[in-house]
C-alpha positions in Angstrom: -12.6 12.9 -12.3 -11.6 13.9 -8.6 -8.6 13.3 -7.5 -8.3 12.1 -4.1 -6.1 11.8 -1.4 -6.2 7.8 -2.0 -4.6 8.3 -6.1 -1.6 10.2 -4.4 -1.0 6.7 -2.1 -1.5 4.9 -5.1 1.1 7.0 -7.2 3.5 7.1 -4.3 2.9 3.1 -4.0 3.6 2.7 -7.8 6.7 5.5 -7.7 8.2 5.5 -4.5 11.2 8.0 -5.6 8.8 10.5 -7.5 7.9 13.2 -4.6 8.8 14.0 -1.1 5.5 14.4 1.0 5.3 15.8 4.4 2.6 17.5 6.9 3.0 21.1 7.1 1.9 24.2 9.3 1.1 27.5 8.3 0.6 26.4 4.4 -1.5 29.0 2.2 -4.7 26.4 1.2 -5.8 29.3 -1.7 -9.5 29.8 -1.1 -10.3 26.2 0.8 -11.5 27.9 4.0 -8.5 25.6 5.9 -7.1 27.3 9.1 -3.2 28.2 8.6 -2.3 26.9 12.0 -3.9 23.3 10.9 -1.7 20.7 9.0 -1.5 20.3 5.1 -0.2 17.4 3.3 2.4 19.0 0.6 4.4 17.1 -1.3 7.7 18.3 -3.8 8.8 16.3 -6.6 12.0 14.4 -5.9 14.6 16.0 -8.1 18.7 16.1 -8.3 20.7 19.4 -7.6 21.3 19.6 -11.2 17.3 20.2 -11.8 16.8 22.9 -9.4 17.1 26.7 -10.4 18.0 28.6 -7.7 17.5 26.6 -5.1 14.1 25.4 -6.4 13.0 22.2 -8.0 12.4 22.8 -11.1 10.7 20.2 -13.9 11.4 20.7 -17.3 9.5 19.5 -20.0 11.9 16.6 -21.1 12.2 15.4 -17.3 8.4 15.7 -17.1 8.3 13.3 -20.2 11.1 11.2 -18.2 9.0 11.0 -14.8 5.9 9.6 -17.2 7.8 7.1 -18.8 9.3 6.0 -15.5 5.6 6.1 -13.9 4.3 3.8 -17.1 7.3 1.4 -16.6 6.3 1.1 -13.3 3.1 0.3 -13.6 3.3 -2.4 -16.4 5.9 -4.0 -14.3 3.0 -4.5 -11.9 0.7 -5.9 -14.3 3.6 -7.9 -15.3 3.4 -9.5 -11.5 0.0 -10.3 -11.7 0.5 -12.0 -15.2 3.1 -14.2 -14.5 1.1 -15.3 -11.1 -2.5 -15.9 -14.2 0.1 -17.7 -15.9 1.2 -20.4 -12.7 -1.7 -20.8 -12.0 -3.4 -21.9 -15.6 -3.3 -26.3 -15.4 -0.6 -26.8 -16.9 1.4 -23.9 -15.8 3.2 -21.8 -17.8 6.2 -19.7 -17.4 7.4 -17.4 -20.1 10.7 -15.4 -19.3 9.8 -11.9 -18.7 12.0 -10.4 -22.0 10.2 -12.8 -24.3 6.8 -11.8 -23.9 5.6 -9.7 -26.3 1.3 -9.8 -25.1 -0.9 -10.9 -22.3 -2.5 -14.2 -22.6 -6.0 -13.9 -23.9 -7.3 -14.5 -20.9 -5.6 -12.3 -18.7 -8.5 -9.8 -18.4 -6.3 -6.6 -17.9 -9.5 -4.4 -16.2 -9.7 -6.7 -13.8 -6.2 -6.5 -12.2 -6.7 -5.3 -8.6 -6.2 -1.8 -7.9 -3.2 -0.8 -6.7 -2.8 -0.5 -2.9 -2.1 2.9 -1.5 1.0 3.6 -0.2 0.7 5.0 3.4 1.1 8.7 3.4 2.4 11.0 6.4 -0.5 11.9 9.4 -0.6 14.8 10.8 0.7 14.5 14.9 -1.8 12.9 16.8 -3.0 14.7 19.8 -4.6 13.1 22.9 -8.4 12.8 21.8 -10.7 10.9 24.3 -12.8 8.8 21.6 -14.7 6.1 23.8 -16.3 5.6 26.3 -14.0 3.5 28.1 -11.4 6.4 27.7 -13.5 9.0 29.1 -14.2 6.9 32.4 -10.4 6.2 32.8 -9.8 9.7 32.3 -12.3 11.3 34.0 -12.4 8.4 36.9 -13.5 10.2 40.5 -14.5 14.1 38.7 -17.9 12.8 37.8 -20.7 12.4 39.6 -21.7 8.0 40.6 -24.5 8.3 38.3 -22.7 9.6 35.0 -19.8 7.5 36.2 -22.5 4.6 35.9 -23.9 5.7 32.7 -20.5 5.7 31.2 -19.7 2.2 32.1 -23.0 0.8 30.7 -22.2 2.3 27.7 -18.2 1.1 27.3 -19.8 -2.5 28.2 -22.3 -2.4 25.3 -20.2 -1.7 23.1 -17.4 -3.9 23.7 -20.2 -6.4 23.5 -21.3 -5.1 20.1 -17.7 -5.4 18.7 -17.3 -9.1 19.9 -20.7 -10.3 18.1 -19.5 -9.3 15.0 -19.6 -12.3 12.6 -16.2 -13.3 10.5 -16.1 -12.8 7.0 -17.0 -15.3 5.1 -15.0 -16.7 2.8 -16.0 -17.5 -1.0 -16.4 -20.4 -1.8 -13.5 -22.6 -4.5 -15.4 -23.4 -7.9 -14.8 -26.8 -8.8 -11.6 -28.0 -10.7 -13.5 -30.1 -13.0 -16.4 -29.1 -15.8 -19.2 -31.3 -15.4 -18.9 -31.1 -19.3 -15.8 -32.9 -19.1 -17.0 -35.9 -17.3 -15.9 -39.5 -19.3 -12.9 -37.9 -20.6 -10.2 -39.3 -19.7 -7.2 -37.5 -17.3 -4.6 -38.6 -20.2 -6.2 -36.9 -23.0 -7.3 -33.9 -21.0 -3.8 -33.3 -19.9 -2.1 -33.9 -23.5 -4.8 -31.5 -24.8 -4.2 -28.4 -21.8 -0.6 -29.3 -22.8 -1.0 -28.6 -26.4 -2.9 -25.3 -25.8 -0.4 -24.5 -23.9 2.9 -24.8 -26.3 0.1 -22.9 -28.7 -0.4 -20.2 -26.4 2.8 -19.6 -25.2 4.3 -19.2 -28.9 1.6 -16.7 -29.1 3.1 -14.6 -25.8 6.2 -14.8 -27.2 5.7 -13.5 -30.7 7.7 -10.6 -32.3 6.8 -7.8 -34.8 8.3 -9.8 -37.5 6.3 -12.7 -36.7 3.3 -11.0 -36.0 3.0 -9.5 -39.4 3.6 -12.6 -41.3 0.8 -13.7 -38.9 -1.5 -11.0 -40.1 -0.6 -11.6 -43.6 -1.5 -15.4 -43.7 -4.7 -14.3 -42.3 -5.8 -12.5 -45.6 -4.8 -15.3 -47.7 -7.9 -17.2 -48.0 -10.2 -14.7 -49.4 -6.9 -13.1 -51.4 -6.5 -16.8 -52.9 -10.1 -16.4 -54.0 -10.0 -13.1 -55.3 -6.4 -13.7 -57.5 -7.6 -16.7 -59.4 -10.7 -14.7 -60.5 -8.3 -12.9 -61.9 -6.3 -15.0 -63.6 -9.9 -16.9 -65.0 -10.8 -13.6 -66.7 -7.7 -12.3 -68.0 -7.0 -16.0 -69.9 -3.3 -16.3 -69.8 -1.0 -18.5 -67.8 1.1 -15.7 -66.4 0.7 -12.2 -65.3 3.4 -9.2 -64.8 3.3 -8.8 -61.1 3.2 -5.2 -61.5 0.2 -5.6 -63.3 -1.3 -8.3 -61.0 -0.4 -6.1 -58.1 -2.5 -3.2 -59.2 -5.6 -5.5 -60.5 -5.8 -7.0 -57.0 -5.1 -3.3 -55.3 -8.8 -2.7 -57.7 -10.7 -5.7 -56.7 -9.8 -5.9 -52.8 -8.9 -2.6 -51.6 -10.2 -3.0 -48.3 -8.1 -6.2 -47.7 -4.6 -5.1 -48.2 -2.9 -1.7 -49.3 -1.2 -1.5 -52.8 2.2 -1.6 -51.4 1.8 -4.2 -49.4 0.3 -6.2 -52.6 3.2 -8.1 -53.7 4.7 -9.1 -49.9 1.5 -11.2 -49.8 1.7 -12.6 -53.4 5.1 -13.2 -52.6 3.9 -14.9 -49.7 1.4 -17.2 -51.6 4.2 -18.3 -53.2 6.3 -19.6 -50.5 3.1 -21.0 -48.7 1.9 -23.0 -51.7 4.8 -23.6 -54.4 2.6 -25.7 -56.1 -0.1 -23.5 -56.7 1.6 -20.0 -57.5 4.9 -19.6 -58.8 7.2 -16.7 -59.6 9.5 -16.1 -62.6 12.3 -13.5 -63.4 12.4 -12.8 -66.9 15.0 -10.2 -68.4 13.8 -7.0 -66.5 10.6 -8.4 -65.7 9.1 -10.8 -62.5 5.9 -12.8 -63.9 3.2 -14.3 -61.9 2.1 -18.3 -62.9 -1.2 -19.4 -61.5 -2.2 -23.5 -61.8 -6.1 -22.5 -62.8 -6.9 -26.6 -62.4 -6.2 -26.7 -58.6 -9.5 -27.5 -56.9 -10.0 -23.8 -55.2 -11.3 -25.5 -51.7 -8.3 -27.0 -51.4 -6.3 -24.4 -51.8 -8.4 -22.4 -49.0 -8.1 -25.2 -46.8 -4.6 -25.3 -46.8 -4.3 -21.8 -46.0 -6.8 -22.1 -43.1 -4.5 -24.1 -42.2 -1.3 -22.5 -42.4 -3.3 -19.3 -41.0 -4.3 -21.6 -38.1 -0.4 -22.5 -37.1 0.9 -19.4 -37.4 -1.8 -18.0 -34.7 -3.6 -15.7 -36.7 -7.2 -17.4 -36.8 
C-alpha cells in the first residue's frame, strides 16, 4: 500500500503530539531526482530530553511500543465519538457512559465510520505565481499590445462566467421515519417495543468478561441438555460421579465444550434448572442426579429461554 502525503495528515490529525513537521531546504531526497534548493516536508518524532542520545531523538523499542498504544487509544476514542452520536440518534436514544461499554452496538457498522480528516500539514512559502487570466492583465496592464490585452480579457470573462454556472450540490434526500411495513401499528406499542430493545441492547453494550462467558456458556446448553440425558438413559442409574460424567460428555461433544470447562457448565445446568439436575457431595465424592421423566422439550425450551435473557442467542 502507498503511503501518501494525505495518511501523514491523518496521523498528525489522530496524534497531534507524535512528530514535529516542518518545510525544509537543502534536504538530501536519496535518489528521488528532487532539487536540493526545493522544499521537503520532514518531520522528527516528538520526544523529551530524556529520549534523546546525544543530542538526537532517539526511539527505543519500549517507547516505540508506547507511541502505538497511544496512536490506538487515540483512534478508538474516535470511533468512540462516532458511536455515542449512532447511539443518540437510534429512536429511542440511548446513552451508555463511556467506562461501561464494553462493544459496539450491532449496528454500528465499524467500516463505515468516516475517514479521518487530515490534519493540515506545513506548505512550502508561496511565491508570487500569476495563475489566471485576470492576474496576468492586472499585472501585465499597458506592456502588452491592445489586441493580447483584448484576448486576455475575453478569456478572464469566460471564465468567471463558467465558475458562476456551476450548479449547487445537491443534497440527499431524508429516507422516511416510518416503514411502510409498520403501518396500523399503533405509536404506543411501537414505542414500548423500541423501548424494550433498547434496555436489551444496552445490557448487551454494557456486558463484562464475567458476564460474557456465562453468556457463552448458556448458549451451549440446549444441545449439552440433549446430549447429557442420553447419557444418563444408557448408563441406567440415577446418579453419575461427575468425574465420570465429565469425561463421558468430553467423548460425546468434543467439539462443543473443552474437558475442563465440562463441569463449569454442568454446574451451570444445575443452577439454571434445580429441578432437573441436581448435585450431591458424598464423603470425598460430588455425584451427578438427572430426573430421566422430565419431558426433554421442555427442558430445551427453558434453556432457550434463559439463553435468550442472558443475550447469547
Amino acid at each position: 500500500r502507498q503511503f501518501e502525503e494525505r495518511h501523514l495528515g491523518q496521523i498528525k490529525a489522530v496524534y497531534p503530539s507524535s512528530y514535529r513537521l516542518r518545510q525544509e531546504r537543502n534536504v538530501p531526497t536519496f535518489g528521488s531526482g528532487g532539487k536540493k534548493s526545493e522544499y521537503q516536508l520532514t518531520l522528527e518524532p516528538l520526544l523529551g530530553e530524556e529520549e534523546k542520545v546525544d543530542g538526537r531523538p532517539h526511539l527505543s523499542a519500549s517507547r516505540l511500543l508506547e507511541r502505538r498504544r497511544e496512536f490506538h487509544r487515540n483512534l478508538v476514542n474516535i470511533v468512540r465519538e462516532h458511536h455515542k452520536a449512532f447511539l443518540a440518534a437510534l429512536s429511542p436514544p440511548m446513552v451508555v457512559p463511556e467506562e461501561k461499554l464494553t462493544r459496539w452496538h450491532p449496528r454500528f457498522n465499524v467500516d463505515e465510520v468516516p475517514d479521518i480528516s487530515p490534519a493540515e500539514l506545513p506548505r512550502p512559502p508561496q511565491e508570487d505565481r500569476l495563475s489566471t487570466a485576470q492576474e496576468v492583465l492586472s499585472t501585465a496592464q499597458g506592456m502588452l499590445s491592445p489586441k493580447m490585452e483584448k484576448a486576455l480579457a475575453n478569456l478572464a470573462l469566460r471564465t468567471a462566467g463558467a465558475g458562476a454556472g456551476e450548479p449547487p450540490p445537491s443534497k440527499a434526500p431524508t429516507p422516511a421515519s416510518t416503514s411502510g411495513a409498520l403501518k396500523g401499528v399503533s405509536q404506543g406499542l411501537l414505542d414500548r417495543i423500541r423501548a424494550k430493545e433498547a434496555q436489551r441492547l444496552q445490557a448487551l453494550l454494557t456486558r463484562d468478561a464475567r458476564q460474557e462467558e456465562r453468556a457463552a456458556r448458556l448458549a451451549r446448553l440446549p444441545a449439552m441438555a440433549r446430549v447429557l440425558r442420553g447419557l444418563f438413559v444408557a448408563e441406567k442409574k440415577p446418579a453419575l460421579p461427575m468425574e465420570v460424567l465429565c469425561a463421558r460428555l468430553a467423548d460425546s461433544c468434543p467439539e462443543l465444550v473443552a474437558p475442563g470447562e465440562m463441569e463449569k457448565h454442568v454446574r451451570l445446568l444445575a443452577e439454571v434448572l434445580p429441578d432437573w439436575v441436581g448435585i450431591h457431595a458424598l464423603r470425598t465424592d460430588t455425584y451427578v442426579k438427572l430426573d430421566k421423566e422430565k419431558d426433554l422439550g421442555l427442558v430445551t425450551e427453558r434453556l432457550h429461554k434463559a439463553a435468550k435473557e442472558a443475550g447469547a442467542l
